[in-house]
N, C-alpha and C positions, 0 to 999 in steps of 0.2 A: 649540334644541339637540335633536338625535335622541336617542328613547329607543332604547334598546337590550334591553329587555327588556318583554315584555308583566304587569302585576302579578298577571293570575289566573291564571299558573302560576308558580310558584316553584320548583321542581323540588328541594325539599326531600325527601329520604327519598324514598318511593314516588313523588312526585309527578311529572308531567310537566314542564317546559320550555318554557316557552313564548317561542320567539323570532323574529325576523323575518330571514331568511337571501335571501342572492343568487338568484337565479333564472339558473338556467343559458339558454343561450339555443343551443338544439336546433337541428338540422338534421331536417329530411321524414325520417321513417321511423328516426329512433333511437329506441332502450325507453329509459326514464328507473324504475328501481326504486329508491325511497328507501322512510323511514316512512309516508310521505305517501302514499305508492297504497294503504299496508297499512292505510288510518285510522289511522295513526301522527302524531305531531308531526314534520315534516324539521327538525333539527338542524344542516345545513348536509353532510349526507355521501346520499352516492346513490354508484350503479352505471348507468353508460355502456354500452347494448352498440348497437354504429354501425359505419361508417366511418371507417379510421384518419383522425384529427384532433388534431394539434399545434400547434394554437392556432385562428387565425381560421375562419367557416364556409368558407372557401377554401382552410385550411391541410392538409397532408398528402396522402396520396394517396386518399383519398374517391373522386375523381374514377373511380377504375381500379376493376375487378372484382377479386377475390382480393385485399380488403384490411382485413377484420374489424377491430373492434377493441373490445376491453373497457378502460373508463376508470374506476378504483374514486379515486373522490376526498375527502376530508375536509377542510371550511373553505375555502370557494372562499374567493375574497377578503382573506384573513388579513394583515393583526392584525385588523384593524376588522371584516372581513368583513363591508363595508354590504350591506342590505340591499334589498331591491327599495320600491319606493312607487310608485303610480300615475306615470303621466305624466311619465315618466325625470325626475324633482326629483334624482337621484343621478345620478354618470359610470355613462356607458355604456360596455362594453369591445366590444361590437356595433353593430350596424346591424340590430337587431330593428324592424320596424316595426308590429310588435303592440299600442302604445302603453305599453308598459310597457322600463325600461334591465335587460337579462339581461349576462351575463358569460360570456364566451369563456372555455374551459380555458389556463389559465396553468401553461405549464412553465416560464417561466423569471419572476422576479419584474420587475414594470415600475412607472414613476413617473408618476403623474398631479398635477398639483396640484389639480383640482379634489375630489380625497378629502380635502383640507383642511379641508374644511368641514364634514365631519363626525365627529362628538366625540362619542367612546364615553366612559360615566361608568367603568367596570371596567378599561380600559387607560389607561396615564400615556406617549405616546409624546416621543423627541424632536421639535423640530421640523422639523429636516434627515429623517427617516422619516417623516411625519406621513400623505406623500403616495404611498408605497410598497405596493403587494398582491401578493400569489399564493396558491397554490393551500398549503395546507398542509400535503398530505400524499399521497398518488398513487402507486398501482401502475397500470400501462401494459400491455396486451396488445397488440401491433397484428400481423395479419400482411404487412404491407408498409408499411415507413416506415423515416425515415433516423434513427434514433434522437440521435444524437450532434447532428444539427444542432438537434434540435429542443429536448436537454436544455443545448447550447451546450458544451458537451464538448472542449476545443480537443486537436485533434488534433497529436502529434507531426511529426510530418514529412509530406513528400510523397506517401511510398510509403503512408502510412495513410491519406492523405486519398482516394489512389486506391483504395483498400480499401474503402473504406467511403461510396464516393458512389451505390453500387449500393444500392438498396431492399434489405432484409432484414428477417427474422422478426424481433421482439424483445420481451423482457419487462423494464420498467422500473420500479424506485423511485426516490421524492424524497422524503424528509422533512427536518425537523431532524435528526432520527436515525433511522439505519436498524440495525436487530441481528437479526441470524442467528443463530439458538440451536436447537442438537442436543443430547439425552440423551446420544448418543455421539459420534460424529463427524461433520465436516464437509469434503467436498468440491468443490472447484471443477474442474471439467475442460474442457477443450477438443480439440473433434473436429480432422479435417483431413486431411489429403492419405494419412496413412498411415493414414488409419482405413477399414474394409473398406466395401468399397461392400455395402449401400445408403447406409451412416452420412456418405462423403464428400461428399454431394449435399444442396445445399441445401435450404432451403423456397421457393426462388424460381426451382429448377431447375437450379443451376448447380451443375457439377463443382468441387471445392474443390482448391486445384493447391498450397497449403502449407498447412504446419501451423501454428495461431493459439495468441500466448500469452495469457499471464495478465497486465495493467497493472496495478497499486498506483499511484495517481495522486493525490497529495496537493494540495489547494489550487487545482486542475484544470490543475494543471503551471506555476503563476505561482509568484512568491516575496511576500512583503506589500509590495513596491515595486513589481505587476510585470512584474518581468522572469520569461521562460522558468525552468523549471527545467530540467535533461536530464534524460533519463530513461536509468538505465541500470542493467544487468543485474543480476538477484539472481544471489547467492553459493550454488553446493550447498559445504553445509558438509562430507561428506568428503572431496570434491575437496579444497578446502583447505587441509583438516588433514593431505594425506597429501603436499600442498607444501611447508605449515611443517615436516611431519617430514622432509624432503626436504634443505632448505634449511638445518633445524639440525643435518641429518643432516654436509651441507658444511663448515658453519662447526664446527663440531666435530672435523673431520677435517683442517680448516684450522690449531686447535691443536694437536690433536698432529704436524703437520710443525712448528710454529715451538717447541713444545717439544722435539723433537729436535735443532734447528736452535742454539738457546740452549745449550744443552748440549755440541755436539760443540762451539760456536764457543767455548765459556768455556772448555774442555779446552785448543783452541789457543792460546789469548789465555794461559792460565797457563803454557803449556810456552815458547810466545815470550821472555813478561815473565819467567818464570824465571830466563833466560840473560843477557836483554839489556834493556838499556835506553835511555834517550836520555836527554841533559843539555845543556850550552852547548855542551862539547866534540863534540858527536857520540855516536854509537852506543857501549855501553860495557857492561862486564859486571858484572852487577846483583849487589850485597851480600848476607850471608843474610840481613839483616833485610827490605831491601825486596824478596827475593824471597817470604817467608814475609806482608810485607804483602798483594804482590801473590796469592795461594793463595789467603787468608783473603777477601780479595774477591770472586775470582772466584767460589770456591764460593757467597759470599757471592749474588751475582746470580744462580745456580744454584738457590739455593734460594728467593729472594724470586718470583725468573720464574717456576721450577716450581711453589711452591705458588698463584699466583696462575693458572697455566693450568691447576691442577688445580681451583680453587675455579669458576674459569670450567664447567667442564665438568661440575661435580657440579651447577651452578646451571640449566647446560641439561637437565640428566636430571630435573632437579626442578620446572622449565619443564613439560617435555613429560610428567611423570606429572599435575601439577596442570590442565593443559587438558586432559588425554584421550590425548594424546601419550603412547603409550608406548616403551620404550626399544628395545623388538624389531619397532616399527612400531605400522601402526592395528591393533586388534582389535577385532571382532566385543561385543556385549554378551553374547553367548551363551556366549564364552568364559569368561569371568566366572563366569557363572552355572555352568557344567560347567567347573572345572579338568580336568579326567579329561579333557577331550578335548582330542585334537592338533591343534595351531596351524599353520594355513595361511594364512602371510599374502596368500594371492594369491585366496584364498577370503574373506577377513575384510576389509574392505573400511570398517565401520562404527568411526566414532572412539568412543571410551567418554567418558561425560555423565560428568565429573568437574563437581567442586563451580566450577571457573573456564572450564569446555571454554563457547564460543564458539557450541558446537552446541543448538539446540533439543530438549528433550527429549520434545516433541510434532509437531513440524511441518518438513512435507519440501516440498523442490520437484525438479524434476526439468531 
C-alpha cells in the first residue's frame, strides 16, 4: 500500500509538508515555477509559462508562433493525486521517456483503472470513482487556442460551432468552485461589431462583424438524463413590466366595456319583462307582482355583476401597485424619491422595486 505522506514533515502549525506529488511532464523550453525552484516543499501547485497546451505534448496549438500560454494549476491528479516513483510503478498519462510516469495537464477529468491500485490512507473513495483524475483547480492563459473544445464545453447550435472553431485569445477557470468577489460591483461585458475600432479587432487579427452575448449555461446545457437543454433568452425586466402594464392596462379596459354592457342589457331585459311575458299560451302581459319580481332581479344582477367588475378592477390596481406596476404607468425610482418633480412617463421608463416586483434590485442586463 502507498504511503501518502512522508513522517518527518507533519505540517503541523509552522511545519512544512511533506509530500509526494505528480510530476508534470514538460515540453523543451517551458519555465516550471513551483516551491520547489524557491527551495520550497511542491505541494502539488506550480505556474506553466509555455506553449498553448490542452492536454497531450501534442495537444493545442504549440505547434504555431503567437501562441503563449500561462497554466496556474493546483492538485494535478486529484483526489488521489498519485504521486511519481521511479520507473513508472504508477499510470502514466505521457510518453515521457525519462524513466520516470509524469502527467499531462487534465482539463477535462478521465478514467484509468489502473489508479485502482493505489490507496490513499486520507480519502475513502467509491469504487465506481476509484479510478477517476484531474487536475483540481486551473486558471488558463493561452493566446491562441480553441477553448471550449479543450474545457468540452458543448456548444449550442451550428452558428456557434462556426464561431468559435477559429483559434482565439482566452482566459480560463476550472474548479469545484469558482467566486467572483467585488467590494462593489461586478461587471461582465462584451465587445463587437458596434464597438469602435480599435476594440472591434481581435487578438488573432480579425474584424469582428457582430455583437457577442453573455451565456449562463447550467449543467453544460444537458438536463441529469442528458438530454439538451435550450437555451433561451433572458428577460429585460422593464420591458416586461411595461407589457404587463400594457396588457392589464386591456383587460381592464376590457371590464369596463362588459360593465357597461351588463348594465344597458339588464335596463333592456327589465323594460321587456316589465310588459310582457311568456307562458303555455304564448306572449302575454305580465302581472304587477311578476313585473316587480322581474325589477328586483334584474337590478338584482346589476349589482352582483357591477360589484364583482368593480372588485375585479380594484384587485388589478392592487396587482400592479404591489409588483411595481403603477396605476399611471412605470416610474422612474427618482420619482419616488423627488415627488416635487413632474412625471414623464415617456422619460421614466424604470419599474419601482416593490416588495413582489419581479425586478432585481441590483442586476440589469441589456
Amino acid at each position: 500500500m502507498a504511503e501518502d505522506y512522508e513522517k518527518d514533515k507533519s505540517g503541523l502549525g509552522p511545519d512544512a509538508l511533506k509530500e509526494k506529488v505528480p510530476k508534470y511532464l514538460a515540453r523543451n523550453g517551458d519555465g516550471i515555477i513551483s516551491a520547489a525552484t524557491a527551495n520550497g516543499i511542491d505541494n502539488n501547485a506550480c505556474i506553466i509559462f509555455g506553449r498553448d497546451r490542452t492536454g497531450a505534448v501534442s495537444g493545442g496549438f504549440g505547434k504555431y508562433k503567437r501562441s503563449g500560454c500561462i497554466d496556474i494549476v493546483v492538485g494535478r491528479g486529484a483526489p488521489k493525486s498519485p504521486f511519481t516513483l521511479e520507473g513508472g510503478e504508477i499510470p502514466s498519462y505521457g510518453n515521457d521517456t525519462r524513466g520516470y510516469a509524469s502527467i499531462d495537464p487534465l482539463f477535462n477529468s478521465v478514467v484509468d483503472p489502473r489508479l485502482e491500485k493505489i490507496k490513499m490512507k486520507d480519502i475513502n473513495l467509491k469504487k465506481d470513482i476509484e479510478s477517476v483524475a484531474m487536475d483540481a483547480a486551473r486558471i488558463y492563459l493561452s493566446q491562441k487556442c480553441r477553448i471550449d473544445d479543450a474545457l468540452r464545453i458543448r456548444l449550442q447550435d451550428e452558428e456557434e460551432e462556426e464561431q468559435y472553431r477559429q483559434p482565439r485569445s482566452a482566459v480560463a477557470m476550472k474548479a469545484d468552485t469558482v467566486r467572483l468577489v467585488s467590494r462593489e460591483g461586478v461587471k461582465i461585458v462584451t465587445m463587437g461589431a458596434g464597438s469602435k475600432f480599435p476594440e472591434n479587432v481581435s487578438s488573432q487579427g480579425h474584424k469582428m462583424i457582430k455583437t457577442f452575448g453573455i451565456d449562463l449555461i447550467a449543467g453544460n446545457g444537458l438536463d441529469a438524463n442528458g438530454k439538451p437543454i435550450e437555451q433561451e433568452p433572458l428577460v429585460k425586466g422593464d420591458s416586461l413590466m411595461t407589457m404587463v402594464d400594457e396588457m392589464i392596462g386591456l383587460i381592464d379596459n376590457l371590464t369596463g366595456i362588459l360593465s357597461t354592457f351588463v348594465a344597458q342589457q339588464c335596463v333592456v331585459n327589465t323594460a321587456i319583462v316589465a310588459e310582457f311575458g311568456a307562458s303555455g299560451a304564448g306572449i302575454v302581459v305580465m302581472d304587477p307582482i311578476s313585473k316587480t319580481t322581474n325589477t328586483i332581479m334584474g337590478l338584482d344582477i346589476i349589482g352582483k355583476t357591477g360589484f364583482s367588475l368593480a372588485n375585479l378592477k380594484y384587485k388589478f390596481a392592487k396587482f400592479k401597485f404591489e409588483h411595481g406596476i403603477t396605476p399611471g404607468g412605470i416610474l422612474d425610482l427618482d420619482v419616488l424619491a423627488n415627488p416635487g418633480v413632474g412625471i414623464d412617463a415617456s422619460a421614466n421608463k424604470k419599474a419601482i422595486r416593490n416588495s413582489k416586483s419581479p425586478l432585481s434590485k441590483y442586476n440589469t442586463t441589456n
